[in-house]
C-alpha positions, 0 to 999 in steps of 0.5 A: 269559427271565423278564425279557425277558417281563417286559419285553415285557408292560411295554411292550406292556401284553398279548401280544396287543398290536396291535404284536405281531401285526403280520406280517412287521414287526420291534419291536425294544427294549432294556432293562436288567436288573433282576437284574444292574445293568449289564447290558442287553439289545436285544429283537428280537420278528417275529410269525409266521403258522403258519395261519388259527389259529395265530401265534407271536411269535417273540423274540430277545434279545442283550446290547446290542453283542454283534454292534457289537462285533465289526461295529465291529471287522470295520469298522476292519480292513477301513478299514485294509486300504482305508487299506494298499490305497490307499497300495499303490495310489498307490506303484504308481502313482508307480512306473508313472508313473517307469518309463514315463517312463525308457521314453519318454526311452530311445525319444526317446534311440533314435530321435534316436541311429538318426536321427543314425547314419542322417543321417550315412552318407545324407548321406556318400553324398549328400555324396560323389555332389555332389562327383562331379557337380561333377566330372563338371560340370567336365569339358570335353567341347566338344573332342574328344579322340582319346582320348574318340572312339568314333565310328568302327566297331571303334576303341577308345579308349587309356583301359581300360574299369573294368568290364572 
């Protein structure tokens, strides 16, 4: 306490410095220790207004680092958590990537094969009604046949009827 109040009268001069009453307004400083050499510490004064009378300087006083330390520290886990959620990301992704390839190759399969299979048993049948139109178009209907004459009244004909 003594040598921070040292060194605030040092850089201030008096306590009721112009700096020093400023409200709301941070002053912050270092300074190194008389008493131990390698040492020092970050100032931090706030000048407080209690009423129209009445003001208090408010000080702080930490060794310097104190809290870089450990925000330095909080800064690197944290860029490592980033660095392993990036790599994860991407890994992720790749993966995503792969399987929705094998999933569009398997429908292009699929398709192709059901197309195929479905080609095949329609063009069967087409192939299968062609060769019966041929048929049916080399028949020769221009004689008549006492076989094929249906024209008189409760006269049947030699050939049996199938849906019979």
């Amino acid at each position: 306490v003594q040598e921070t109040s040292e060194a605030l009268l040092k850089k201030h001069t008096y306590w009721n410095a112009t700096d020093l009453r400023i409200q709301n307004q941070e002053q912050v400083f270092t300074f190194s220790s008389t008493k131990y050499k390698d040492r020092q510490y970050q100032v931090g004064t706030l000048s407080v207004k209690l009423d129209a009378y009445t003001r208090w300087l408010v000080v702080t006083v930490v060794p310097v680092g104190a809290f870089d330390k450990r925000a330095k520290e909080s800064e690197e886990a944290v860029q490592g958590k980033l660095c392993d959620l990036k790599v994860e990301v991407d890994r992720r992704v790749r993966e995503t990537s792969k399987l929705g390839s094998l999933i569009f190759i398997a429908i292009v399969v699929s398709s192709a094969s059901v197309g195929g299979v479905l080609g095949c048993k329609v063009s069967q049948g087409l192939s299968r009604l062609s060769e019966m139109m041929h048929g049916l178009g080399n028949l020769d209907i221009s004689r008549v046949n006492k076989e094929f004459d249906f024209s008189k009244p409760g006269q049947t004909s030699c050939i049996k009827d199938i849906g019979a």
